[in-house]
N, C-alpha and C positions, 0 to 999 in steps of 0.2 A: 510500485513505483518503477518508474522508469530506470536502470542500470546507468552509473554514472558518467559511463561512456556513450551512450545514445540521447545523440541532441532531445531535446525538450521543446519543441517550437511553443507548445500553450506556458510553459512557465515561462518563458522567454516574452510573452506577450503580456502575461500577468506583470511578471517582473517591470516593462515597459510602462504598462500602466500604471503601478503601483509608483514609480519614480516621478512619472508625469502628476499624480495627486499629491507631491510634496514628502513620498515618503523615500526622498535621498538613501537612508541608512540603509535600504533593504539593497542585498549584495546579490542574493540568487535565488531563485525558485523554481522548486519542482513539485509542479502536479502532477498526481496519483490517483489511488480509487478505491472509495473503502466499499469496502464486502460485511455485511452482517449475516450470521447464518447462526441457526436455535438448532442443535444437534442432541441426541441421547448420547451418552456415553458411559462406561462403568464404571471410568476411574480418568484422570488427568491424561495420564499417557497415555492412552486410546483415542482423547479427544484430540491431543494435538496428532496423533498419528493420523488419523483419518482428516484432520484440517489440513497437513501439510499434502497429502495424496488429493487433496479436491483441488488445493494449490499448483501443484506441481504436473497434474492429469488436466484440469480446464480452466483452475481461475486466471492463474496468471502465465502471462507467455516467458519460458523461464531462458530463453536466449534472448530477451532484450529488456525484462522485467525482474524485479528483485519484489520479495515478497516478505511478510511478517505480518504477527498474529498474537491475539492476545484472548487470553480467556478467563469472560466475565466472571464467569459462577457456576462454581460445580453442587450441582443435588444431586443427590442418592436416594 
């Protein structure tokens, strides 16, 4: 997601649109961009360590992007 300080012109457009099809209540919106990725890992903390380095090295750009992550299912 985009950092709360860096304009959003596409939620800014949704949000427009979204107002213009009667849905008044909607206040603000921010588009984002999800990422799925099927990783081996040994244990929890390995996986989120190595999710946050693929984060913080090329998925997300971390001076104008905020990031977060969530993991499915762990096998062993």
């Amino acid at each position: 997601m985009l950092k709360q300080s860096v304009n959003d012109p596409q939620g800014n457009a949704v949000l427009t649109g979204l107002n213009s099809l009667g849905f008044k209540s909607v206040e603000n919106v921010r588009v984002g961009k999800f990422i799925a990725i099927d990783l081996q890992a040994s244990n929890e903390q390995s996986a989120e360590s190595q999710v946050t380095d693929m984060c913080e090295k090329l998925l997300a750009n971390t001076v104008i992007e905020s990031f977060d992550f969530v993991l499915d299912e762990i096998t062993t």
